[in-house]
C-alpha positions as CSV (number, residue, x, y, z in Angstrom):
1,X,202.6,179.2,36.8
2,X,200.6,177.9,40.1
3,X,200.4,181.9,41.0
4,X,199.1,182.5,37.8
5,X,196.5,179.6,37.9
6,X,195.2,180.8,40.9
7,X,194.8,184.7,39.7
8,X,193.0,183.2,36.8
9,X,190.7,180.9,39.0
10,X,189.7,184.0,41.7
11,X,188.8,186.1,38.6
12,X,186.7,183.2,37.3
13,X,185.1,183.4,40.4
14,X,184.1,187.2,41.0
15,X,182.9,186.9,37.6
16,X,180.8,183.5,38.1
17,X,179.2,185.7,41.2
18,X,178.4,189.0,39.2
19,X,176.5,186.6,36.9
20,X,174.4,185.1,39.4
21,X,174.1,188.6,41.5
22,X,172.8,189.9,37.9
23,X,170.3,186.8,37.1
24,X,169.3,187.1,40.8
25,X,168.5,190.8,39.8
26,X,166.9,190.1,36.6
27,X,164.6,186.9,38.2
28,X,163.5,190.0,41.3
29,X,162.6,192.2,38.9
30,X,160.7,190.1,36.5
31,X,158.4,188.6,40.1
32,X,157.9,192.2,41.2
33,X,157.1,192.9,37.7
34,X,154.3,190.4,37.6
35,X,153.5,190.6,41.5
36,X,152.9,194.7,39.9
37,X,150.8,193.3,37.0
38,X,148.7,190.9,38.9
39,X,148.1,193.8,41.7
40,X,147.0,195.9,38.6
41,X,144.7,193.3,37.3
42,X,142.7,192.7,40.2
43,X,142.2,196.5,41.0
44,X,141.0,196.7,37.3
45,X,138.8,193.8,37.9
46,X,137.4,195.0,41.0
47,X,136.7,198.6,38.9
48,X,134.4,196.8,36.7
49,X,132.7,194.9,39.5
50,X,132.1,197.9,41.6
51,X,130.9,199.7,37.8
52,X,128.9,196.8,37.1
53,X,126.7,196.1,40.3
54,X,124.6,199.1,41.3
55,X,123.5,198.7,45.1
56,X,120.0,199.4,44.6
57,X,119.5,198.0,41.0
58,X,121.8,195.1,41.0
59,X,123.8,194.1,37.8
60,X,123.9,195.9,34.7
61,X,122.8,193.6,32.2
62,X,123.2,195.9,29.1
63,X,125.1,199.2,29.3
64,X,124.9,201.7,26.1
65,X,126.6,204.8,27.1
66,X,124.0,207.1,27.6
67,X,121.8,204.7,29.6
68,X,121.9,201.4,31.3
69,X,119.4,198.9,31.4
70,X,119.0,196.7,34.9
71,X,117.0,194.2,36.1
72,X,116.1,195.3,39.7
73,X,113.5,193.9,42.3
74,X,110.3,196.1,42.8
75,X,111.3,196.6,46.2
76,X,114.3,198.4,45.7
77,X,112.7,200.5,43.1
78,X,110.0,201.4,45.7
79,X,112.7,203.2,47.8
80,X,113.7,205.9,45.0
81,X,112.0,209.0,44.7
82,X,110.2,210.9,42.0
83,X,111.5,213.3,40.4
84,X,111.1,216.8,41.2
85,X,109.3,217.8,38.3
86,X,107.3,214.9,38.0
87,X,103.6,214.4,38.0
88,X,102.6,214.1,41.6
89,X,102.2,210.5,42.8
90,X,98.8,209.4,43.9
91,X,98.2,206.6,45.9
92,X,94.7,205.7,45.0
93,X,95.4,205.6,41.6
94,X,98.4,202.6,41.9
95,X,96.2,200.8,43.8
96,X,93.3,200.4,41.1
97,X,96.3,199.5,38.8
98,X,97.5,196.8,41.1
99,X,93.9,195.6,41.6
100,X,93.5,195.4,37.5
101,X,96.8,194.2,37.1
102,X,96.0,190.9,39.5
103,X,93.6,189.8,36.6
104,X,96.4,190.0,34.2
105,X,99.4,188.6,35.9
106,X,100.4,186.1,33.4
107,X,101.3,189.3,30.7
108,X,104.3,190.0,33.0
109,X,104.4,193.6,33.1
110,X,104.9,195.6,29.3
111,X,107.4,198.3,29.4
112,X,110.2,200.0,31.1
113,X,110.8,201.9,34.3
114,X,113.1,205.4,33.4
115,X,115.7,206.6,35.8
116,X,117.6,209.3,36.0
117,X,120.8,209.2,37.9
118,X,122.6,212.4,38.9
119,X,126.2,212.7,39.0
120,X,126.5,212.7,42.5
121,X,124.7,208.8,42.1
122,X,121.0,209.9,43.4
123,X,118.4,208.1,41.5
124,X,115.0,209.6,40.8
125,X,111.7,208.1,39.0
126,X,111.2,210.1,35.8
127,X,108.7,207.6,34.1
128,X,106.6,205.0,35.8
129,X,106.6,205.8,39.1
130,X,102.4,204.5,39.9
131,X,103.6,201.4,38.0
132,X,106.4,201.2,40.9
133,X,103.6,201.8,43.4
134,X,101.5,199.0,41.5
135,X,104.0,196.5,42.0
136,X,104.9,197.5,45.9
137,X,101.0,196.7,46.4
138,X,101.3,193.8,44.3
139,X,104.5,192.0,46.2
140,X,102.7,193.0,49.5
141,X,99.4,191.5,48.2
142,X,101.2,188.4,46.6
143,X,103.5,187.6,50.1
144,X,100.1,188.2,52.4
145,X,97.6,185.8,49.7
146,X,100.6,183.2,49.6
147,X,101.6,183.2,53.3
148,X,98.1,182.4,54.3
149,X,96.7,180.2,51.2
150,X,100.2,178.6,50.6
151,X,99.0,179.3,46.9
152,X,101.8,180.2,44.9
153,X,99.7,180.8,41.4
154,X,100.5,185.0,41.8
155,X,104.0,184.0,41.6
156,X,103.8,183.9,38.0
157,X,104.5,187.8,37.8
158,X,108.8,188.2,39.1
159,X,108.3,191.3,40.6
160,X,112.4,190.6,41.4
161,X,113.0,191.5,38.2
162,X,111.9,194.2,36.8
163,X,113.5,196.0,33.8
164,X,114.4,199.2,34.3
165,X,116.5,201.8,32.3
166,X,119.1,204.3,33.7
167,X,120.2,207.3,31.7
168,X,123.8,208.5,34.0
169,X,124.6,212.4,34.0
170,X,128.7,212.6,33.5
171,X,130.7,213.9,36.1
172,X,131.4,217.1,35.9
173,X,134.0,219.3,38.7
174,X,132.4,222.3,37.9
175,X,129.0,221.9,40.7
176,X,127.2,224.9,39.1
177,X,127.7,223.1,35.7
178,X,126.6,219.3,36.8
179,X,123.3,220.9,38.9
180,X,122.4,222.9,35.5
181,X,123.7,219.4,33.4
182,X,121.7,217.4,36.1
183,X,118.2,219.2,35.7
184,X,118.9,219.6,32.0
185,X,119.3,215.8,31.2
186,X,116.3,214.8,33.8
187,X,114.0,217.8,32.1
188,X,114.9,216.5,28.2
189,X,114.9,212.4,29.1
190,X,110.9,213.3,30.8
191,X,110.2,215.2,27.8
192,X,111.3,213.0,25.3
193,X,108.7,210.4,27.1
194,X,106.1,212.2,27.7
195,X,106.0,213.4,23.5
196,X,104.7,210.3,22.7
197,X,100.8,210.7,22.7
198,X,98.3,207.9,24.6
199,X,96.5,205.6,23.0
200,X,93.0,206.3,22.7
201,X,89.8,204.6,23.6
202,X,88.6,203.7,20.7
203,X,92.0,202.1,19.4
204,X,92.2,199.9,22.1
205,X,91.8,195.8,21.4
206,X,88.4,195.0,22.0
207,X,87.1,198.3,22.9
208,X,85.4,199.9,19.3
209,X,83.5,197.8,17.0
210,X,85.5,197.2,13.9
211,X,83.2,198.5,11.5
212,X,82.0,201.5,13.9
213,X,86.5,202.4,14.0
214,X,85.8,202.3,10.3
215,X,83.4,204.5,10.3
216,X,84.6,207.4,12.5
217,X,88.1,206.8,10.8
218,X,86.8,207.6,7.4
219,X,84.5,210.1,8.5
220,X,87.5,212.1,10.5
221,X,90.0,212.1,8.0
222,X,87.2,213.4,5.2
223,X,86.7,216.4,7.4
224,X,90.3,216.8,8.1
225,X,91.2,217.0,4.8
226,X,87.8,219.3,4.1
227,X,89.5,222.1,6.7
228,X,93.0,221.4,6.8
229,X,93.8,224.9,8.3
230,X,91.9,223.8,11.4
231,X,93.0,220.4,12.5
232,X,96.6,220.1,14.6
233,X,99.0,217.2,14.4
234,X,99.1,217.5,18.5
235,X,96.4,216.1,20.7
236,X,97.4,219.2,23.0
237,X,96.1,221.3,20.2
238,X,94.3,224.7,21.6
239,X,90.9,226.3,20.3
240,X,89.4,226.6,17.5
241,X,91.2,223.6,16.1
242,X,91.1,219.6,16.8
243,X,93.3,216.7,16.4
244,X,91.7,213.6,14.2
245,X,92.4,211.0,17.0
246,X,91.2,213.3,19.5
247,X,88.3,213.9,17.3
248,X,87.9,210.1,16.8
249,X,88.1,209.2,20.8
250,X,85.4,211.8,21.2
251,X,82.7,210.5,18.4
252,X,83.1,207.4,20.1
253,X,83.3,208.0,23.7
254,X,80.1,210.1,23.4
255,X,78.2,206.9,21.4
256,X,77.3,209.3,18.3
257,X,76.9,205.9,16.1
258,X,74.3,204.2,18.0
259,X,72.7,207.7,19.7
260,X,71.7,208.6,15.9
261,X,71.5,205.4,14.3
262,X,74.4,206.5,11.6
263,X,75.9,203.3,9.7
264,X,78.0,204.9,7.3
265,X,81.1,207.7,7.2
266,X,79.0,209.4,4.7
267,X,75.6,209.7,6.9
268,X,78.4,210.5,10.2
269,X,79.9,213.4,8.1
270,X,76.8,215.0,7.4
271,X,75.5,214.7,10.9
272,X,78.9,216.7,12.1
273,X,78.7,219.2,9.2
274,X,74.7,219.7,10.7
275,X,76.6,220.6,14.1
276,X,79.3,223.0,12.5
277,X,76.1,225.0,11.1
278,X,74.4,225.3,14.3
279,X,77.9,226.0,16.3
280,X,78.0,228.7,13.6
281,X,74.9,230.1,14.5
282,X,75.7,230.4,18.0
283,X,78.9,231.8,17.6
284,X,79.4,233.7,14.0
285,X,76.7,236.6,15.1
286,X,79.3,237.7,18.0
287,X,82.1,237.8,15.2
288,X,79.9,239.4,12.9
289,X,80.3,242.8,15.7
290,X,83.6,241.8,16.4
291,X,82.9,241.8,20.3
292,X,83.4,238.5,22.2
293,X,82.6,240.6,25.3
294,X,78.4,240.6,24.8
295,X,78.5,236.9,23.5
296,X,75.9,234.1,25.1
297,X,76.9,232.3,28.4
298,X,78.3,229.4,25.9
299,X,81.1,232.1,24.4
300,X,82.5,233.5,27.6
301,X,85.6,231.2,27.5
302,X,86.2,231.9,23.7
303,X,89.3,234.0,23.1
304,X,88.5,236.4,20.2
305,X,91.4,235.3,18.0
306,X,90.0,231.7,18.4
307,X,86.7,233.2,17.2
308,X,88.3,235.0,14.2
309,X,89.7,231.9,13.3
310,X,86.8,229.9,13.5
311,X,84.9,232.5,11.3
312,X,88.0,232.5,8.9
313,X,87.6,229.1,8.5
314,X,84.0,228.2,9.0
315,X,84.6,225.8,11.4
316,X,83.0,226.1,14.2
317,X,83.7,222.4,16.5
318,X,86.9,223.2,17.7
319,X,85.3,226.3,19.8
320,X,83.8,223.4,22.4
321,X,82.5,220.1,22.9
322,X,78.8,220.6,23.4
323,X,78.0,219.5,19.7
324,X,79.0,215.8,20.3
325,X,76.1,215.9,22.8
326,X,73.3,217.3,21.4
C-alpha cells in the first residue's frame, strides 16, 4: 500500500509540473504576444506621424485624397521652386504687391497657395508663386520695421501660417509612367486654375460708378444678343469676335461715358453701332475684292477669314480696338 501511495504521489507530481510548464508557456506567449502588438502599434503610430508632418509644410491639417491642405510659414514656402511650366517669376512685380499689400495687412491674405508634389516628394509652385515672393518681402520688411521701431502693429498679418494646398502624384514603380503621371497631374491641376477668368476693372468694389456698370452692362448684353454669332464665351476669344466682359472692361477703361457725355444704354448703344459703320467702311471695301493683301495700313494684321466673318456678320468691332478711341 505505502509503495502504491508513493507511485500515486510522484505521478501527481510530474503532472502538477506539466501544468505549470504549460501555464508558464501559455503566460510567455500571451507577453510576447502583446510585447508583438505594442511593437506594432507604435510603428503604426510613428507611420502616421511621419505621413502627417511634412518637413517643409509642417502638419497636415485637412487631408482629402487627392490634395492636402497645410498651414506652412512663408519662409518655407519661399524655398520651393516654380514649376517648370509656370509663368516666369518677376521680381519687380512681387514687390509692388508687397508694397500694396502693407496698406491692407489687417485682410490677412485671401486665397490659397497650389502645390504640386511629385512622387519622388519634390514640391513645385503651380499657383501663387509672386504672392510667395510678396510675403518673403513682407516678413523681411515686417522683422527689419519691428527690430528698429519695436512696433509690432505689421504683426497683425501671420505670415507663419499660410494656407497652402498640396495635390500628391501616387507612387508609381514604373519611372517612365510616374515622369508622364508627374507632368500630367502638374499640367491638368495649372490648367484647371488658370480656366477661371480675372476679374475685370470695372467689376471691382469701388472702381465703376454704379449707374455707369449699369450702363455698359445693359448696353453690352443688347449688342450681344443683337450679333450672337460674333460674341465668344472666352475672354481669350480671337478676331473678329469679342467677349461681353471684355467688351465691358474696355468701354470703361477707355472713359467712353464721360468722353461723349452718354447717360443712358440706349444713347451708349447707338454711339457703338456709329463705330461698327465706320469700322465697316474701313474694312468692308477690301472684302468687297476679296484681297486682304491691298488693304489700308489699319488691315495688315487682319486674317482674311476674320474679315469674311466680319462681313458675314456685319460686325465690324471685333477686327481692333481703335473704335473705343476715336
Amino acid at each position: 500500500k505505502k509503495e502504491l501511495q508513493l507511485q500515486e504521489e510522484q505521478e501527481q507530481k510530474v503532472k502538477d509540473q506539466q501544468q505549470q510548464q504549460q501555464q508558464q508557456g501559455e503566460n510567455d506567449t500571451r507577453v510576447n504576444g502583446a510585447s508583438a502588438q505594442s511593437t506594432n502599434k507604435t510603428k503604426e503610430e510613428q507611420n502616421v506621424i511621419d505621413h502627417d508632418h511634412h518637413p517643409i509644410l509642417g502638419e497636415v491639417i485637412l487631408d482629402l485624397g487627392y490634395k492636402r491642405i497645410y498651414a506652412a510659414s512663408a519662409k518655407n514656402l519661399a524655398s520651393i521652386p516654380v514649376w517648370e511650366r509656370q509663368r516666369v517669376y518677376r521680381h519687380e512685380r512681387a514687390k509692388v504687391m508687397a508694397t500694396e499689400k502693407r496698406k491692407s495687412l489687417e485682410l490677412g491674405l485671401p486665397g490659397i497657395i497650389t502645390l504640386h508634389e511629385a512622387s519622388n516628394g519634390q514640391l513645385s509652385i503651380l499657383d501663387g508663386q509672386h504672392r510667395v515672393g510678396m510675403m518673403a518681402i513682407l516678413q523681411s520688411k515686417i522683422s527689419s520695421s519691428t527690430a528698429k521701431t519695436g512696433n509690432a502693429a505689421d504683426e497683425a498679418l501671420n505670415l507663419d501660417r499660410v494656407l497652402v494646398e498640396v495635390f500628391p502624384d501616387k507612387n508609381d514603380s514604373d519611372s517612365s509612367t510616374t515622369a508622364t503621371t508627374n507632368t500630367s497631374l502638374a499640367s491638368d491641376v495649372f490648367t484647371e486654375i488658370n480656366k477661371a477668368e480675372p476679374v475685370k476693372l470695372v467689376d471691382m468694389p469701388g472702381i465703376a460708378k454704379k449707374s455707369d456698370r449699369r450702363i455698359i452692362d445693359d448696353a453690352a448684353s443688347m449688342l450681344c444678343k443683337s450679333y450672337p454669332d460674333m460674341f465668344k464665351p472666352s475672354q481669350r476669344c480671337r478676331a473678329p469676335h469679342l467677349n461681353v466682359d471684355n467688351l465691358r472692361d474696355a468701354l470703361f477703361a477707355a472713359d467712353v461715358l464721360q468722353r461723349h457725355s452718354i447717360r443712358s444704354h440706349h444713347d451708349l448703344l447707338v454711339w457703338i453701332e456709329e463705330k461698327n459703320a465706320e469700322m465697316r467702311s474701313i474694312y468692308a471695301s477690301s472684302g468687297d475684292d476679296d484681297n486682304v493683301d491691298g488693304a489700308s495700313t489699319a488691315m495688315k494684321n487682319v486674317s482674311k477669314t476674320a474679315l469674311n466673318k466680319a462681313i458675314k456678320f456685319d460686325f465690324f468691332l471685333g477686327l481692333d480696338s481703335s473704335w473705343l478711341y476715336k
